[in-house]
N, C-alpha and C positions, 0 to 999 in steps of 0.2 A: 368896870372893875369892881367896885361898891356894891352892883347886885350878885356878882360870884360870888364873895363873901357873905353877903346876907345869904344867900341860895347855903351854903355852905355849915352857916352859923345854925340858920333855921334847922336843917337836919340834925345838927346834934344837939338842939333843942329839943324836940320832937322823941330822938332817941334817950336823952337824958330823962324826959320825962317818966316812958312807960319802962318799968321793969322788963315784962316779954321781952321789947328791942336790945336790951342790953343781953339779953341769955342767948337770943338768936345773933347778934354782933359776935358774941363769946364763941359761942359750936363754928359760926363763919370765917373766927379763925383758927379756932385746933383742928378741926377737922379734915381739913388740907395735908397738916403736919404728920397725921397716922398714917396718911395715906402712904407717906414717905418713908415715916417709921418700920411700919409694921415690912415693906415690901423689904428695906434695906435690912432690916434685922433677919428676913427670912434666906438672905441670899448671902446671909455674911460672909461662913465661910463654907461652902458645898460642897467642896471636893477636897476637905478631910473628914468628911464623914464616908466616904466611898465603902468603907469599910464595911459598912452594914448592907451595900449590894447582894445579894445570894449569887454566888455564879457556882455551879456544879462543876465536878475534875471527876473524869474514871478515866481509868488505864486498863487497857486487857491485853497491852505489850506483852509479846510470848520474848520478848531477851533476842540477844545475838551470840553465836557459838562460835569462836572464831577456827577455820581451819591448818592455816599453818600455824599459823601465834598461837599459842592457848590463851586468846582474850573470850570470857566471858563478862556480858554487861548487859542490861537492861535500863536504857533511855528512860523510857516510861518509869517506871519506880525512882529515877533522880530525877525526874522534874517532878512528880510527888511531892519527894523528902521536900525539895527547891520550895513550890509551893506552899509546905505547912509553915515557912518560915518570911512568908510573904503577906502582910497588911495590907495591901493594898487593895484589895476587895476583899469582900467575907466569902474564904473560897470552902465550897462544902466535898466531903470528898464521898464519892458512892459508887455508885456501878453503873454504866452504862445505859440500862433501861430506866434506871430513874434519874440519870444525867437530863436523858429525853424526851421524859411524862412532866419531867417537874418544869420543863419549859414551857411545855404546850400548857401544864394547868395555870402557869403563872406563878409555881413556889418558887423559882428562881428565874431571874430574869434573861441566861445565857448558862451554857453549858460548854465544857471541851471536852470532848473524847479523844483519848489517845489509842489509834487503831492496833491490832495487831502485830503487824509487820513495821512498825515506826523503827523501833532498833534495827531490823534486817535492811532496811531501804536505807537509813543512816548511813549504814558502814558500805551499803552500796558504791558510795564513794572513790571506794579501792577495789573493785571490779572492773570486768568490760562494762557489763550494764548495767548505766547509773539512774536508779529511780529517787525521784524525789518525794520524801516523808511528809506526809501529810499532818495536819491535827483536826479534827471535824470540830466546827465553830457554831453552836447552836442558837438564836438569836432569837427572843423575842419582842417584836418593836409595837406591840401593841398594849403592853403594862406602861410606858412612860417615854415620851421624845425624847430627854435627854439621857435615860440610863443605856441606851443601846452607843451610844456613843461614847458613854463613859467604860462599858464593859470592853469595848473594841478596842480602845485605850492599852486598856487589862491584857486585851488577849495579843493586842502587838508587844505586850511587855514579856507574857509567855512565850512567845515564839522567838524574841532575844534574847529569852533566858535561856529555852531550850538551845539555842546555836552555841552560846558561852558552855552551858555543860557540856553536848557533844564537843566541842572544842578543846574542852579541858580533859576530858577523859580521853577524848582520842590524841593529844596530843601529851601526859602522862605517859600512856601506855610505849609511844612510840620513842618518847623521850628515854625513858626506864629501856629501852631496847637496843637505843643508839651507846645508853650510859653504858649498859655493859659491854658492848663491839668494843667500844673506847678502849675502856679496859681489856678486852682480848686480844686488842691489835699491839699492844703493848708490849703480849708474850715473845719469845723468840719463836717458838713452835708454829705461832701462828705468822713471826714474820717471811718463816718456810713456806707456808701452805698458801700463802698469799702470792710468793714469788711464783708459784706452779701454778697459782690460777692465773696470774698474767701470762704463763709462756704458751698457756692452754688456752687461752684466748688468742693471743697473736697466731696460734696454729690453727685456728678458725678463722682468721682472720685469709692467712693465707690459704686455707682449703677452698673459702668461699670464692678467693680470687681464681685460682684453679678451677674450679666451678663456672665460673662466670666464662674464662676460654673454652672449657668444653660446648659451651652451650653458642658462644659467639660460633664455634667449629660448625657444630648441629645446625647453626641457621645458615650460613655460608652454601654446607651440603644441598639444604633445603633451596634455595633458589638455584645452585644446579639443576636441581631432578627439576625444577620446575622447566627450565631451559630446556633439559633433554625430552620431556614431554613433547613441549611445544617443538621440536624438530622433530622427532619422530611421528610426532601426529601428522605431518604436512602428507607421509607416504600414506595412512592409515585412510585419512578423510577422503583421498581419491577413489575408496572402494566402494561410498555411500554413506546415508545419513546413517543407518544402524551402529554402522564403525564409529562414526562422528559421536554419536549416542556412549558408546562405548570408551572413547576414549575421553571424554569426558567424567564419566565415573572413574577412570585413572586418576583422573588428575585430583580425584576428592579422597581423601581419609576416611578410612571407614567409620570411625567416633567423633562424637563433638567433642571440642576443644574445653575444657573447664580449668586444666592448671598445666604446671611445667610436664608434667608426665605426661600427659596428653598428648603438648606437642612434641616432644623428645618422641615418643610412640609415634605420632604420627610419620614424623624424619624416617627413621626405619623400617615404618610401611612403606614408606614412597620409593626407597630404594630399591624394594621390590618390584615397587609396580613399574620403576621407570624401567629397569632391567627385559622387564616381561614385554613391555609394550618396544623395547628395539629389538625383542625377539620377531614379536610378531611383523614390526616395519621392511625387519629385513626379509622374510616372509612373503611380503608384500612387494617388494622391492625387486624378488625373482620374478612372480609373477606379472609384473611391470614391464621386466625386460623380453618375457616373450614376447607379450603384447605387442612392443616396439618392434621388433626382430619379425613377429610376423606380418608387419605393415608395411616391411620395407619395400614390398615388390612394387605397393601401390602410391607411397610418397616417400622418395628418402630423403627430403626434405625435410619435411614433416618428425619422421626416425631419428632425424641428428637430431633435431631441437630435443625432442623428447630425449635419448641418451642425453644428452649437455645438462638439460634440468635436472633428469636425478643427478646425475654428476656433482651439481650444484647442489642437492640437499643433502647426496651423502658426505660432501663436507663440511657442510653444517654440523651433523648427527657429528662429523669427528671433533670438530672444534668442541660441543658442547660437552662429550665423551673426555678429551681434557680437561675442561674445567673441572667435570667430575671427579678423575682422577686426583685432580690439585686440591678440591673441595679435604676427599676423603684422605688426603695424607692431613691435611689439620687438624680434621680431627685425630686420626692416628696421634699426630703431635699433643695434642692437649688430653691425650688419654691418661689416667694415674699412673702412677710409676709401676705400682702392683700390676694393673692388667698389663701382663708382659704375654699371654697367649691371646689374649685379641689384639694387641699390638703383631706379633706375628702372622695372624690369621688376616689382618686387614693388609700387611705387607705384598701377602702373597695375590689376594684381591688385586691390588694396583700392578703386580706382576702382569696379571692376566689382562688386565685392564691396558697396561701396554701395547700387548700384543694383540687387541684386540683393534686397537687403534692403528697399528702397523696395516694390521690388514684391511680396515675400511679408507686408509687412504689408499694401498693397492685396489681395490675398488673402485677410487673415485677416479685413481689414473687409467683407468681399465676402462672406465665408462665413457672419460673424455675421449680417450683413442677410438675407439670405437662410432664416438661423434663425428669424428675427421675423416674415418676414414670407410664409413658407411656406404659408402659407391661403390665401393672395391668390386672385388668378384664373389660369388656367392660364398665359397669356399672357404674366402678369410671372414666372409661376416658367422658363416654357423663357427670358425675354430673362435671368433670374438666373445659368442651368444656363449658357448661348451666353458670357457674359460670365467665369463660372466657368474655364470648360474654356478658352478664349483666355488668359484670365490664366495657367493655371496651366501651360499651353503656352508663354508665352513667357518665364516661369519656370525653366522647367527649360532652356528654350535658353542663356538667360542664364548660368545654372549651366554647361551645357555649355561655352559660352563661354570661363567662367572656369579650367573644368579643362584647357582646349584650350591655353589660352595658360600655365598652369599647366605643362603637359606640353613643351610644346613652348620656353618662356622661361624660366622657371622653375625647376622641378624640375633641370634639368641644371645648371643654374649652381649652384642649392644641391649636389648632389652632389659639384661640384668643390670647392666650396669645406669640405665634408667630407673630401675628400681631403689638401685641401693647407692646412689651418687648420696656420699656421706662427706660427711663435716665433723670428723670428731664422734661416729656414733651418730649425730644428728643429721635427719634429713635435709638437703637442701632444696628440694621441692616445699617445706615448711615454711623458712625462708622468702622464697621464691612469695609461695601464696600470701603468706603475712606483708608482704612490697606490692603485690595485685593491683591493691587500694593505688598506690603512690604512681603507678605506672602505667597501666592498661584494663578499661574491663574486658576479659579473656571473652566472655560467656558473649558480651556484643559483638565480637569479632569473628565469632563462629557462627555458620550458616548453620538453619534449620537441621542440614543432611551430613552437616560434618565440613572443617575449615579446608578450605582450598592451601594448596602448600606456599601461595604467598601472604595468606592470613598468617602460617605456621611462622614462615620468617621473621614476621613483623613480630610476629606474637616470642618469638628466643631471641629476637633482638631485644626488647621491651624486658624479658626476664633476666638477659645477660647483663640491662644496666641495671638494672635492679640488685644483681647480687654483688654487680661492684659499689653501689651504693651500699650495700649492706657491709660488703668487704673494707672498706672506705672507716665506717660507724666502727666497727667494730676494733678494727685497727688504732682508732680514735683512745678507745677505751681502755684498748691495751697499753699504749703510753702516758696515760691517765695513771693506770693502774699501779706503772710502774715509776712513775714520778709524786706517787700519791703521798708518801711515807712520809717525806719529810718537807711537804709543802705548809708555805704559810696557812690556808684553808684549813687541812688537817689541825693542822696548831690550835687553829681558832674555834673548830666545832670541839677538840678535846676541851678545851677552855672553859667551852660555853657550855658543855655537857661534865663538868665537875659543879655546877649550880645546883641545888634542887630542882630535882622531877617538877616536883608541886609548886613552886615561883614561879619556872619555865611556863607549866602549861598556865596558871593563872594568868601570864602574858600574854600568851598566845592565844589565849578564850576571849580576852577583851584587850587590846595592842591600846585602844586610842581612848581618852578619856575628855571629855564634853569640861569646859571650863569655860560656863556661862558667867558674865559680867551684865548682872540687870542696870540698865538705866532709869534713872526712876520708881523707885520700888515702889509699890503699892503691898501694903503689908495682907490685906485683905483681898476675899472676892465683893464684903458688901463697900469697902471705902471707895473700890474702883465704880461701883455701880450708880454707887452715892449721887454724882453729878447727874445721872438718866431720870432716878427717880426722883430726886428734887427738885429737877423740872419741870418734872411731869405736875407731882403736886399741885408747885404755882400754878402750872395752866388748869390746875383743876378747879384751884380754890378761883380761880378769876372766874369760873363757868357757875360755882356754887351761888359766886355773889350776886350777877345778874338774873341768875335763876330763883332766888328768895330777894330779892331789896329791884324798886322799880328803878327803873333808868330816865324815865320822865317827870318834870313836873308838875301838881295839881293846878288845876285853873284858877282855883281862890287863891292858890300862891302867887301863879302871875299876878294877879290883880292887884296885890298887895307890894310889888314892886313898881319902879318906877321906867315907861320906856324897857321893857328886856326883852332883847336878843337871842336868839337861840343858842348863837354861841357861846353865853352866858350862862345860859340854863346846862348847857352842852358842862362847860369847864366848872360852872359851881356842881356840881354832880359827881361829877368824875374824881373832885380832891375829897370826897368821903371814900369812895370806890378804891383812891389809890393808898388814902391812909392805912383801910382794912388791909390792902393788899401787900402793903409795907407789914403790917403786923404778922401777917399769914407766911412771908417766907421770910421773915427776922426768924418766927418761932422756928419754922423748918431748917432754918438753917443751927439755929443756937441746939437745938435738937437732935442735929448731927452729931455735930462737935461736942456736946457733954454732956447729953442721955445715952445717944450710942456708942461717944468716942472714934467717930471715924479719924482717921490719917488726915490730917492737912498741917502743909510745910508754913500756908498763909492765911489763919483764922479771919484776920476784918476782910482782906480780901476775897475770900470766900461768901463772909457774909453780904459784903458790898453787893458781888456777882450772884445772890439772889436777889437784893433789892432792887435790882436794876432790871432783873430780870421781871420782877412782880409788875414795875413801873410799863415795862412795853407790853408785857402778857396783860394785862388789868385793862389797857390802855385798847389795844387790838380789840380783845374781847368788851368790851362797853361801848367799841365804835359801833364796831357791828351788830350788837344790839339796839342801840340806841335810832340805827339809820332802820335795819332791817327787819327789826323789831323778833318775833319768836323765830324766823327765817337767815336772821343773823346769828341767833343762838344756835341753829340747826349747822349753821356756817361752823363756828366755835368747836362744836364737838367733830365734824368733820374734821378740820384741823387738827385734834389732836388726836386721831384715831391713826392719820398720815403722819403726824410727826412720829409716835411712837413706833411706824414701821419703817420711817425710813429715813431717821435721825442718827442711824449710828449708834444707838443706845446699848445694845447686844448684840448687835453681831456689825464687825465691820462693814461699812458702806460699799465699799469695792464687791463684798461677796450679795448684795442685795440686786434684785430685777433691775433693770433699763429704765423702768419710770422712777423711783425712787432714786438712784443714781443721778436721775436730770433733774429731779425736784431739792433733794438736798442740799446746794446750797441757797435755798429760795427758804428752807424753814426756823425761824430763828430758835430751836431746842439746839439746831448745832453750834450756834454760837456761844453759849449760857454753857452749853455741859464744855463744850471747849476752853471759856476760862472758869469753870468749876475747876477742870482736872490741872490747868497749870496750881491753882493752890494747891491741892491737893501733893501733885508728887512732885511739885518743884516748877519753879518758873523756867521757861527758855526765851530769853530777849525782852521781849517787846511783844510778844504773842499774846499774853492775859489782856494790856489793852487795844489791842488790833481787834480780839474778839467781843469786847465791851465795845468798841465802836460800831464793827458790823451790827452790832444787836441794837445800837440806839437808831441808827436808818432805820429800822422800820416803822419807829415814833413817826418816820416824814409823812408816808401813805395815810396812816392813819388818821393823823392830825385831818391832812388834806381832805380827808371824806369825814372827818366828824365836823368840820367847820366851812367846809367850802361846799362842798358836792351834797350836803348831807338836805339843803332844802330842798331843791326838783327833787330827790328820793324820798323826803318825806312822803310827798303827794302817792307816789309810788305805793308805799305801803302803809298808808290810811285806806288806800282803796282795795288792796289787799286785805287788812281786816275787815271790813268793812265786809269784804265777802264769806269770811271766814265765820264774822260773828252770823251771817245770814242762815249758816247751817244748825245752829241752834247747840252743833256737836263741839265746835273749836274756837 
């Protein structure tokens, strides 16, 4: 112990003596302290000076013209006005080509244009087609790493400003439009005109529904004709594939299917076609009967089957011919009240239609007889065949008939009335196509060549629920309309719309307001920083020391002590190292607190927590020199080139790489600036000495290699320099 002291004494002998040592002692401790100073004074408060940022503004917004409303307004020129009243950058305002040169040269660090069409894409809003308004953000990150962050700041501040204006002006406007309704609805005049638009609505209401049974008729028809197809083609297809061919284009619509008129159109082509095609069946169906009739010589066996088969399909063709009929009185039924001559013109059709069916069941019982009784004598079978082929001759006239006056009374009427199926003046094929979306797409359901009549069906079933959903809505609105007057709602938007326009949309532009409660305030940017750089210093000034003042002692010194240890030499050494180092962060710290005035809630404790910090940083660093010699100093500044990146100091630890994340709590800067900052904004618990303890463990390591491990290392690097001094260079 007696030679620590002498070791100890002796240096500040030595130093007392010569002048120079006392100047170089002096600079060993302010020096440190600038370090601190200067960075903390320069980081004080940075982000109120933003203001002297350059960020450029042009507008070449051409306005918004409004068409039903007479709103005119131009965006662009109120975030202007907005802007010249905004500090918080230095916002320059110019034109466009120099918004964009002045980035690229570096006059300003960021630019905004606002494009032309901003107001027009704005109000876009209240259209079908909503585009969203852009602002072009011109950035240059290569004048400074933090200004582009700070301008982006800026420009996410403009882009909330710009939504609060358009908010406020679009909600003014509509507000100022609701106010006067208010007051209009108040009138009596208008509580007339109101009452006529409710009963004008419900009478839409019910057109549409009317609407919806014609069309339910229309598809019903439509899988008739499809049915009667498919019977009659059974006679057709026995002629050949050509026939086959042919009746298959029956069965297609001439037009692709794209909305309600299409398939409404289609329905009353079909009825054409199916009529045509049991023309031609029965046609075929004479022809048939020769055929049989002249086979009988050779199987009448063979003869009956055949009569029994058609027999069999001509009652089909009748069954199907009924449903027909039943089809075509629906719609008859669901016809307007107005069409009273195609109501009678479709009467007479089902007339014919009767008696057309009368006489294809005398057919089919004329055919079966004929099956029975085909063995007969020749005589009864030609009076069979004579009576056959008359029948089925004035069959098909009949049919002809029917499609004659179908053509000619008929059909046109239906057509028009596919045209002009109205709702109050309005189309309901409009309707119809506006519900497309909600229902069916028409256009996938149609083949290349035109929709088959069971695509038709599906396709007026789909549109019939359609208009009763519309029918449904509208109805909806109509007892809305008429319950509207005196409901509490009403009450409550008059209420709310007797407030100012201008309160109103002030609310509406911004509803929520931010009602931050800081904990811990830190008045500054430099008093938060205070702890990073103060650290820093100590570790520096500990780097300064070993790097000017030796760590070892001369040999005439040994000599002159009695018996001494290296451990000895090691700790008398070290309490000048730690005194300096006591001086170097008292000043830094006294330095803080009342040359720069940083914020702290707990001044000694503050100060404490540099000298404690000096004690383990001094300590660290003079191990490692002492053991490592210039390769331990090299150690020293590695450490603090790590600690500064990955201490936490500037930018939280969470957002730093993988390696610094697993080394950080291995460097003791985070425990020092950790009870730096409890002084600083306030203690919480028991944390300022939690963090003073972590920080003194690392006195253990150290000790243990300057006093145990530190002799086999000596050997280590004597032979180290040793080779060092061989190069004449190191």
């Amino acid at each position: 112990m007696l030679n620590i002291f002498r070791i100890f004494i002796g240096d500040l002998k030595k130093i007392s003596r010569n002048a120079i040592a006392w100047i170089v002692v002096l600079g060993l401790t302010v020096v440190p302290s600038l370090y601190a100073w200067f960075n903390i004074a320069a980081s004080w408060d940075p982000y109120s000076n933003t203001d002297q940022l350059k960020v450029a503004v042009a507008s070449v917004d051409k306005g918004y013209e409004g068409d039903i409303i007479p709103i005119s307004l131009n965006l662009g020129n109120q975030v202007i006005s907005a802007l010249r009243e905004n500090t918080q950058l230095n916002w320059v305002f110019t034109d466009k080509e120099d918004a964009i040169d002045g980035v690229k040269s570096g006059k300003y660090y960021a630019s905004i244009v606002i494009p032309k069409n901003f107001s027009t894409d704005m109000m876009s809003l209240f259209s079908d087609n909503v585009s969203h308004s852009d602002i072009i953000y011109y950035l240059n990150e290569k004048e400074n790493a933090i200004a582009p962050k700070i301008t982006d700041k800026g420009v996410s501040a403009v882009q909330k400003q710009i939504d609060q204006v358009f908010t406020k002006t679009v909600s003014e406007i509509s507000i100022s439009v609701l106010d006067q309704l208010s007051d209009v609805m108040d009138d009596d005049t208008t509580k007339t005109v109101m009452n006529k638009v409710q009963s004008n609505v419900q009478q839409i209401a019910d057109d549409l529904n009317d609407a919806k049974q014609t069309v339910y008729a229309f598809a019903d028809l439509t899988g008739s004709l499809e049915e009667m197809l498919d019977s009659t083609s059974t006679l057709l297809k026995t002629s050949g594939d050509s026939t086959k061919d042919s009746v298959n284009t029956l069965k297609t619509s001439s037009t692709d299917v794209t909305d309600l008129k299409d398939a409404l159109s289609g329905t009353t082509d079909g009825i054409n076609k199916a009529l045509n095609q049991s023309v031609s069946a029965y046609n075929q169906l004479s022809k048939e009967v020769d055929n049989i009739f002249d086979s009988v010589s050779t199987s009448a066996d063979t003869a009956s089957k055949g009569l029994s088969g058609l027999a069999t399909q001509v009652d089909d063709i009748t069954k199907k011919y009924t449903e027909f009929k039943e089809s075509l009185q629906k719609v008859q039924n669901a016809l307007p009240a107005n069409e009273k001559v195609l109501r009678t013109e479709i009467d007479k059709i089902i007339g014919k239609i009767d008696q057309s069916i009368i006489q294809q069941k005398e057919i089919r019982t004329k055919l079966k007889d004929a099956s029975d009784d085909i063995t007969l004598t020749s005589g009864t079978t030609t009076l069979y065949r004579k009576d056959l082929k008359k029948q089925i001759k004035q069959s098909a006239k009949d049919i002809s008939s029917i499609q004659d006056s179908y053509e000619k009374k008929v059909q046109t009427n239906l057509t028009k009335l596919v045209n002009s199926l109205t709702v109050n003046n309005g189309s309901v094929s409009k309707v119809v196509n506006n519900l497309n979306q909600g229902t069916s797409d028409v256009s996938k359901l149609a083949g290349d060549s035109g929709a088959q009549l069971g695509q038709l069906k599906k396709i007026l079933k789909n549109s019939g629920k359609a208009l009763g959903k519309a029918s449904k809505n509208v109805s909806n609105i109509s007892f809305k309309l008429g319950n509207s007057e005196n409901s509490d709602a009403t009450e409550l938007l008059k209420n709310i719309l007797s407030n100012s326009p201008d309160t109103l949309s002030a609310f509406l532009s911004s509803p929520v307001k931010m009602n931050t409660n800081v904990i811990y305030k830190v008045d500054n940017y430099g008093s938060a920083m205070a702890p990073f750089y103060s650290t820093l210093a100590i570790w520096v000034g500990g780097i300064v020391l070993v790097a000017m003042m030796k760590v070892t002692l001369e040999e005439d010194r040994k000599k002159q002590l009695f018996n001494v240890k290296n451990y000895q030499i090691y700790l008398g050494r070290y309490i000048l190292f730690m005194i300096i180092g006591l001086f170097q962060s008292g000043l830094i710290c006294l330095g803080d607190l009342y040359f720069l005035k940083i914020q702290c809630e707990h001044p000694f404790l503050f100060l404490l927590a540099g000298w404690i910090s000096s004690i383990v940083y001094v300590n660290i660093i003079y191990t490692l020199t002492v053991s490592f010699g210039d390769i331990g100093k090299a150690i020293c500044v590695i450490l603090l080139v790590v600690q500064v990146a990955g201490s936490g100091g500037t930018f939280p630890i969470e957002v730093a790489p993988k390696f610094f994340r697993t080394v950080y709590p291995l460097l003791p800067f985070n425990y020092s600036m950790g009870a730096m900052r409890e002084t600083i904004a306030g203690m919480y618990g028991n944390t300022y000495w939690t963090e003073i303890s972590k920080l003194l463990l690392f006195l253990i390591p150290s000790l243990i290699l300057g006093l145990i491990l530190r002799k086999p290392i000596i050997k280590l690097n004597n032979f180290v320099i040793e080779k060092l001094e061989e190069t004449k260079l190191m």
